[in-house]
C-alpha positions, -999 to +999 in steps of 0.1 A: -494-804-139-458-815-154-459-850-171-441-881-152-421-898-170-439-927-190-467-902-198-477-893-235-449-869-234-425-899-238-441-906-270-429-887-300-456-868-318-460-872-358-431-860-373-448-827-384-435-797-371-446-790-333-464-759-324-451-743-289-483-739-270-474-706-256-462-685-285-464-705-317-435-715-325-429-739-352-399-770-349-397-799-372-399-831-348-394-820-309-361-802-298-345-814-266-347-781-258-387-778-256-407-791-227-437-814-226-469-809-200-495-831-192-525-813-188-561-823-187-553-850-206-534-828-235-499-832-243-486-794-243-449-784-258-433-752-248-406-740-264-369-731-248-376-694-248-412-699-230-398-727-206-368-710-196-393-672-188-416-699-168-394-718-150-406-715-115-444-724-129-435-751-143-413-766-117-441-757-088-462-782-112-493-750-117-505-758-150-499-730-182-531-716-178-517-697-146-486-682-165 
């Protein structure tokens, strides 16, 4: 399920690079770009590229596992 806002997701991670959960990809801090799920109790980030291919997913809420 997508984050609400005031989640974790709201919170900035360490300011290492960020890992895109779907394909790897590396970015120092977190882009605007990327996206942030909430999902069993893991923060997930999802690069531009991923988000934009899973669009309908994310916005019907099912969580990355059914991508």
């Amino acid at each position: 399920m997508t984050s609400l806002p005031g989640g974790d997701c709201d919170q900035q991670p360490e300011p290492s690079a960020v890992v895109c959960t779907r394909c790897g990809t590396r970015a120092p801090g977190v882009p605007l770009t990327w996206t942030c799920s909430r999902e069993s109790g893991v923060s997930r980030y999802f690069c531009d590229t991923c988000s934009r291919e899973n669009i309908r997913a994310i916005e019907g809420r099912l969580d990355s596992d059914w991508w």
